[in-house]
C-alpha positions in Angstrom: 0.0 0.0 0.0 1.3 3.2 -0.8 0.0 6.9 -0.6 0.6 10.4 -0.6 -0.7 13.3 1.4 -0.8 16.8 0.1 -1.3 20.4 0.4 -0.4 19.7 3.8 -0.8 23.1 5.8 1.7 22.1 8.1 3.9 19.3 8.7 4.9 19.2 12.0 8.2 17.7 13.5 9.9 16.6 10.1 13.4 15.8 10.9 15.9 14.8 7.9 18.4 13.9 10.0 16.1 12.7 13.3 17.9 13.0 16.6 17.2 10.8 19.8 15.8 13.1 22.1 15.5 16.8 22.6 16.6 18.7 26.0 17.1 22.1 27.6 16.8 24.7 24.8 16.4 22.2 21.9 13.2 21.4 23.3 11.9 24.5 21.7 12.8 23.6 18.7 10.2 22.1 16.4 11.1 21.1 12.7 8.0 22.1 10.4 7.4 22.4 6.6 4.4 25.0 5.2 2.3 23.7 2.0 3.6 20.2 2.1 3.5 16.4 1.2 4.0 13.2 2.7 4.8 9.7 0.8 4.1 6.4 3.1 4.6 3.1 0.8 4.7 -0.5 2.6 4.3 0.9 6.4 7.1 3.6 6.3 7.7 7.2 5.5 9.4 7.4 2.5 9.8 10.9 1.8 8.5 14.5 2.1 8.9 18.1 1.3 7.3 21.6 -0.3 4.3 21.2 -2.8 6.3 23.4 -5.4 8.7 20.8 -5.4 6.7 17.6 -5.6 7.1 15.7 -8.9 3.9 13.8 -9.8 6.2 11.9 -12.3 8.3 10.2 -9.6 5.5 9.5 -7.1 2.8 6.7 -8.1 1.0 6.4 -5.3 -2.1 4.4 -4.9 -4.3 6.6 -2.9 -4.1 10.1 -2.2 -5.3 12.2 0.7 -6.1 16.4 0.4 -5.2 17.8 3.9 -5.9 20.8 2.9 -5.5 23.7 6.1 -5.0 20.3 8.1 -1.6 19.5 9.8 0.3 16.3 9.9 2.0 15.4 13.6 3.8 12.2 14.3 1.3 9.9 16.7 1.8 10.5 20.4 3.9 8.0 22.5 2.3 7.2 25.4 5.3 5.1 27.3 3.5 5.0 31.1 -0.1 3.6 30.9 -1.8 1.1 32.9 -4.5 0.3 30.9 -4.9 -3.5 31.3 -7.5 -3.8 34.2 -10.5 -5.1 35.3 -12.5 -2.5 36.0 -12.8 1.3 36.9 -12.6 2.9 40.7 -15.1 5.5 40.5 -16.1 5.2 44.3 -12.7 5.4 45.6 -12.8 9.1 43.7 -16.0 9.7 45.8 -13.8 9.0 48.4 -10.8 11.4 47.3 -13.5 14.6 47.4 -14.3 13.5 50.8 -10.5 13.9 51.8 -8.8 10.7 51.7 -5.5 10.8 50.6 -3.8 7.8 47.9 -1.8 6.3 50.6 -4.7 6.2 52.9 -6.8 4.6 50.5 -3.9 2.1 50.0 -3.5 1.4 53.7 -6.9 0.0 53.9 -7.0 -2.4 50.9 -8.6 -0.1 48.6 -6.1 1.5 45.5 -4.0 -0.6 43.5 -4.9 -3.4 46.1 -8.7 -3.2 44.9 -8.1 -3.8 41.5 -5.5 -6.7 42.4 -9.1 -8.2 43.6 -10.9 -8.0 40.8 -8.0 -9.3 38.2 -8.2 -12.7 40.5 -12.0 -13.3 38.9 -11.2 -11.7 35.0 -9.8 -13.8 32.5 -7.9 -13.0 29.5 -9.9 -13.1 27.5 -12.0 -10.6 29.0 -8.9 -8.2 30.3 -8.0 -8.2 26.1 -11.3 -7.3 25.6 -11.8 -4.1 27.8 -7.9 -3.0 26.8 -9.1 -2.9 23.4 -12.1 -0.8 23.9 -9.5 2.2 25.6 -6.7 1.1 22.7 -9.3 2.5 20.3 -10.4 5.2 22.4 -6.7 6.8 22.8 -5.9 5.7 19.3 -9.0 8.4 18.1 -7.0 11.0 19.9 -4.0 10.5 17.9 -1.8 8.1 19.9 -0.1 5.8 18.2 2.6 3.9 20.7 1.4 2.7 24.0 3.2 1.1 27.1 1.2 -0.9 29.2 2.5 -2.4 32.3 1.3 -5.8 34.1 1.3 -4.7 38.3 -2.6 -5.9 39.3 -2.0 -9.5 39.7 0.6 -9.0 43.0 1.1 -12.8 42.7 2.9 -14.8 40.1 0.0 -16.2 37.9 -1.8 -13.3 37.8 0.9 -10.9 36.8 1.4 -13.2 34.1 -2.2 -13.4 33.2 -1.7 -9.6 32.6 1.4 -10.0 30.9 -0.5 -12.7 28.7 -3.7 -10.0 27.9 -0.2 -7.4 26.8 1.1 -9.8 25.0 -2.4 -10.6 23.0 -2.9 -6.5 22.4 0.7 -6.7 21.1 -0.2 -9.3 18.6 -3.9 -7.8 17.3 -3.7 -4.2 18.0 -2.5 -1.7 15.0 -0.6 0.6 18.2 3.1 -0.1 18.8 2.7 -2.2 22.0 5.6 -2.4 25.1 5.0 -4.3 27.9 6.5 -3.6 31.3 6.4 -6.3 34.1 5.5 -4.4 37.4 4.9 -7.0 39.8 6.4 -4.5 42.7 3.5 -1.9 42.0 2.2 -2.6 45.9 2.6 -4.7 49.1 -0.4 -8.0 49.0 -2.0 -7.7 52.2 -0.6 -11.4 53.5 2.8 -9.6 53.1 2.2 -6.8 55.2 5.2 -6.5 57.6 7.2 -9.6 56.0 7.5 -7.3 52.9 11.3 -8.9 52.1 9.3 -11.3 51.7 7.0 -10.3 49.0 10.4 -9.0 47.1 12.0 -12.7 46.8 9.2 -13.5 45.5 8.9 -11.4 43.4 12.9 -12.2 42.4 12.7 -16.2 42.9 9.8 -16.8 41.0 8.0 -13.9 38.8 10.7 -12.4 36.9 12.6 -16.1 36.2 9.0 -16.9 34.8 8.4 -13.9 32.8 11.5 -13.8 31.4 11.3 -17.3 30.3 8.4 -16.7 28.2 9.7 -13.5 26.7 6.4 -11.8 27.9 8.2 -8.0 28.8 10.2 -6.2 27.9 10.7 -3.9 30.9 10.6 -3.7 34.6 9.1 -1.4 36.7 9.0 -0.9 40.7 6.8 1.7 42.6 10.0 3.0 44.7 8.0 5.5 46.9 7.1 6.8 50.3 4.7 4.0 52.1 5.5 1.4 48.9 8.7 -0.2 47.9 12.3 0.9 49.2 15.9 2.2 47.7 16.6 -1.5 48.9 13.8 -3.2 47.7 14.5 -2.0 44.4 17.8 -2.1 44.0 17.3 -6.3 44.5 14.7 -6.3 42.3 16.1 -4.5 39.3 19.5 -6.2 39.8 17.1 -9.5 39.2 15.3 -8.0 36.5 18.7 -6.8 34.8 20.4 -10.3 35.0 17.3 -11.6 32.8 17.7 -8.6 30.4 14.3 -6.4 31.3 15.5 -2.5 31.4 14.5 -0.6 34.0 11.3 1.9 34.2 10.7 3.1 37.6 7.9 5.1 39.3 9.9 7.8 41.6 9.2 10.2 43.7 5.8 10.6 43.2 4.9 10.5 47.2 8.2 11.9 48.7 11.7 12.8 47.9 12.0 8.7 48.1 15.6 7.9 46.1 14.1 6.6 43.4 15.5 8.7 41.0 18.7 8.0 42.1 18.6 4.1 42.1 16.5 4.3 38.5 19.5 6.3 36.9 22.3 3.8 38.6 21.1 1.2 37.4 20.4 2.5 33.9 16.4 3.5 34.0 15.3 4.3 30.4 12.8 6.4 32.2 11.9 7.2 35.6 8.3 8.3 36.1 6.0 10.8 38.4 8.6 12.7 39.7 6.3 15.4 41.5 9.4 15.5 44.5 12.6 16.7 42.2 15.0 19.1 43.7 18.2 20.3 42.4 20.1 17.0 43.6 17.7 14.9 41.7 18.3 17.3 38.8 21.6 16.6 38.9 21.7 13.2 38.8 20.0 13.2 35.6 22.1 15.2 33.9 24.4 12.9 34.2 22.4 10.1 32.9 20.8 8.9 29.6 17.5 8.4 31.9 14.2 10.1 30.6 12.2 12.4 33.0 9.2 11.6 32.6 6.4 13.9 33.6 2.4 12.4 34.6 0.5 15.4 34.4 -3.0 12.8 34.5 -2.3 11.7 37.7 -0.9 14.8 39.5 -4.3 17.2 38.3 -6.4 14.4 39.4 -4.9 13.5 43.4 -4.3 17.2 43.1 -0.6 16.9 44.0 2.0 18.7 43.8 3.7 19.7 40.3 6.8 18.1 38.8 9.2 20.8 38.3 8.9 21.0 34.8 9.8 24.3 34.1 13.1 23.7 36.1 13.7 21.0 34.8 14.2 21.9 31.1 16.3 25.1 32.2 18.8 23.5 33.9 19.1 21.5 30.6 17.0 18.0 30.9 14.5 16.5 28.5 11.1 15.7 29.9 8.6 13.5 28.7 5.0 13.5 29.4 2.5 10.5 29.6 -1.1 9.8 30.4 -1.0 7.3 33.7 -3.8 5.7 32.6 -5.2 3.7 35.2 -8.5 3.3 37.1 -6.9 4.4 40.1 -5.2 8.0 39.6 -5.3 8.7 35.7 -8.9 7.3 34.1 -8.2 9.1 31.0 -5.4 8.3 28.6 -6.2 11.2 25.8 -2.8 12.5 25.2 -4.4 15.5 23.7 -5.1 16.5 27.4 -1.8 15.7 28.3 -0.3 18.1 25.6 -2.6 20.7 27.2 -1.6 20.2 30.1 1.6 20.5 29.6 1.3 24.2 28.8 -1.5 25.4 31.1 0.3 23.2 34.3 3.5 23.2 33.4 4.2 26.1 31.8 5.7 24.4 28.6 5.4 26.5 25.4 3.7 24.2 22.5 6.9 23.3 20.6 8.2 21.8 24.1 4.8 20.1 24.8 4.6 18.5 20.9 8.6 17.9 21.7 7.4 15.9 25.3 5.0 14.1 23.9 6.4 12.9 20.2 10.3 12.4 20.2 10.6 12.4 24.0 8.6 9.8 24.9 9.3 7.7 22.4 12.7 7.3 23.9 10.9 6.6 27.2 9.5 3.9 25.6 12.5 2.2 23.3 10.9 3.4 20.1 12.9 6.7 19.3 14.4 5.0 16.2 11.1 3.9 14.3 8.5 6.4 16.3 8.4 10.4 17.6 9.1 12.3 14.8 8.1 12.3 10.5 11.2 11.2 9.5 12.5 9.4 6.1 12.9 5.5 7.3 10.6 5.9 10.2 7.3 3.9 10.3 4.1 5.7 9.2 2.4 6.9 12.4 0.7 10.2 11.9 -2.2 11.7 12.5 -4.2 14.8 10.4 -5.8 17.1 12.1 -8.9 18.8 11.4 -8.9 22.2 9.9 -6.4 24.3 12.9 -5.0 27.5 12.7 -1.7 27.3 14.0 0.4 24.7 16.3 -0.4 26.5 19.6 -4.5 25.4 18.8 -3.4 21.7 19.4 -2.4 22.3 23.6 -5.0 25.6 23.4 -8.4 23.9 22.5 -7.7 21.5 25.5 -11.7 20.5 25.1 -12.2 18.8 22.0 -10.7 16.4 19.7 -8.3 17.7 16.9 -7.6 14.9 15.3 -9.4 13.7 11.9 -7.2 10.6 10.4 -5.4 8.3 12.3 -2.5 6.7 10.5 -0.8 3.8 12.0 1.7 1.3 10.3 0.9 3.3 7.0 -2.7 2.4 7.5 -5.7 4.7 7.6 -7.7 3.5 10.4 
């Protein structure tokens, strides 16, 4: 299949010479190209450039789309998501306006504990089933790449019955699909004050297992404030690392809790939340190849504190932002929302909100070389948008849906 788009009003982020990541200053940069054209064949982007310059001759394509005053963006990465669960926790967000905070819910067996419940009496079937319903959902809001992480079982079988549901959406859904194994995500009640406990097994017998079966490609561990420690950790990524799963860790989204620290020493490809970041954290980073990655869902709705955003990219650190979406502390994974927020929150200007959300996350998610910006080689996932004025409308009109065409794998959807 191959096909051209034209009279393209603006194609945004079209890199010849595609970089990584971008950080500090270069985060305000954004690549664009007025009145243009975009040629996918067999799944990839093959080429681009001006309208005056397009030779009909040379191109052949077999189907040919008119954006005309439409833009092209490369399809949001979303590389934190939990969207593989049983069902949604609407009560417990009665019980946030009352007061309660996350850890107190947690304390008393609601949180990431209540869905750990539910996933016991859900099959795989029917976890595939749901996680498709929200794939489509976030996929109409332009998102293209998704990580999903396992982390509602809390014992071996049903972690990998989770990892089994990922590994299904990996095989049937158009989206880029990584799976993260996050078997530390909380503390089973039984294991409540023999939590060492709880961490060999996690070591001993779930990674071994999901290793074996090839069923992630990452690991994950909630090293927080009231959840799993420096130490903790540190066991359990030296574990994962020794079965070849890369790091992704949630830090510091409760407490100035080391987890920044212990995700970049042992070589994090991202480290999550990150609402508690001072200028030591900062530091660290900078000397790292570790993505900050920011979870603007999850902050606005436990109205927490705000990562440091702005900070952040001034002292000269990329940042990445993700949806969160879980049942728990992020129900929404529209990435269009996330772009918003990015600039009314966190003070981002639209260049580094497109920049957090495209190129930046991809590399949070291992897919900087094929995803996160239009680039010759790269595979063809784009969205159009509907009829916009400018860039800035796409974080502006944080209310409605800008997207028209979903493009995924070189596919119209």
């Amino acid at each position: 299949m191959s096909f051209l788009i034209i009279n393209i009003k603006k194609l945004v982020q079209a890199e010849q010479q595609p970089i990584k990541i971008k950080a500090g200053g270069q985060m305000s940069e954004l690549s664009s190209i007025d009145n243009a054209w975009l040629a996918i064949e067999n799944g990839i982007i093959t080429s681009f450039g001006e309208m005056p310059d397009l030779k009909p001759d040379t191109l052949k394509p077999e189907n040919t789309i008119d954006a005309s005053g439409k833009m092209v963006f490369p399809c949001f990465c979303d590389s934190h998501t939990h969207l593989v669960y049983p069902a949604s926790r609407e009560i417990e967000y009665v019980d946030k306006i009352k007061g309660l905070t996350y850890e107190e819910i947690a304390r008393r067996g609601g949180g990431i504990l209540n869905t750990a419940k539910k996933i016991k009496e859900t099959t795989v079937a029917e976890l595939v089933d749901s996680a498709l319903e929200r794939l489509e959902e976030i996929k109409g809001f332009g998102t293209g790449a998704v990580e999903i992480k396992s982390g509602y079982g809390l014992d071996t079988e049903q972690e990998l019955k989770m990892l089994y549901a990922i590994r299904r959406l990996k095989e049937i859904s158009p989206l880029t699909v990584k799976a993260t194994f996050l078997g530390a995500h909380s503390v089973p009640l039984e294991y409540r004050g023999k939590q060492s406990e709880y961490v060999d097994l996690v070591i001993n017998d779930m990674i071994p297992r999901v290793a074996a079966e090839g069923l992630a490609d990452y690991i994950d561990v909630f090293c927080d404030k009231g959840f799993f420690t420096v130490e903790d950790t540190e066991r359990i990524l030296m574990a994962g690392l020794k079965h070849g799963l890369i790091p992704k860790i949630h830090a510091n989204e409760l407490d100035y809790s080391g987890g920044i620290q212990v995700g970049v020493k042992y070589g994090a490809l991202s480290v999550d939340h990150l609402e508690y970041t001072g200028d030591s954290e900062i530091e660290t980073l900078l000397n790292s190849e570790t993505m900050p990655t920011i979870l603007p869902g999850a902050a606005f709705f436990l109205g927490m504190p705000l990562a440091p955003a702005r900070k952040m990219i001034d002292a000269g650190l990329p940042v990445a932002m993700a949806s969160d979406f879980n049942p728990g502390s992020s129900p929404s994974g529209n990435m269009q929302l996330i772009l918003s927020m990015a600039s009314i929150l966190y003070r981002l200007t639209p260049e580094e909100a497109i920049n957090a959300v495209t190129i930046n996350s991809a590399y949070a998610m291992g897919v900087a070389e094929e995803l996160g910006t239009i680039s010759v080689g790269k595979k063809a996932n784009v969205f159009i948008t509907k009829k916009i004025p400018t860039i800035e409308f796409m974080p502006y009109a944080f209310g409605s849906n800008k997207v028209e065409t979903v493009i995924l794998n070189g596919k119209v959807q």
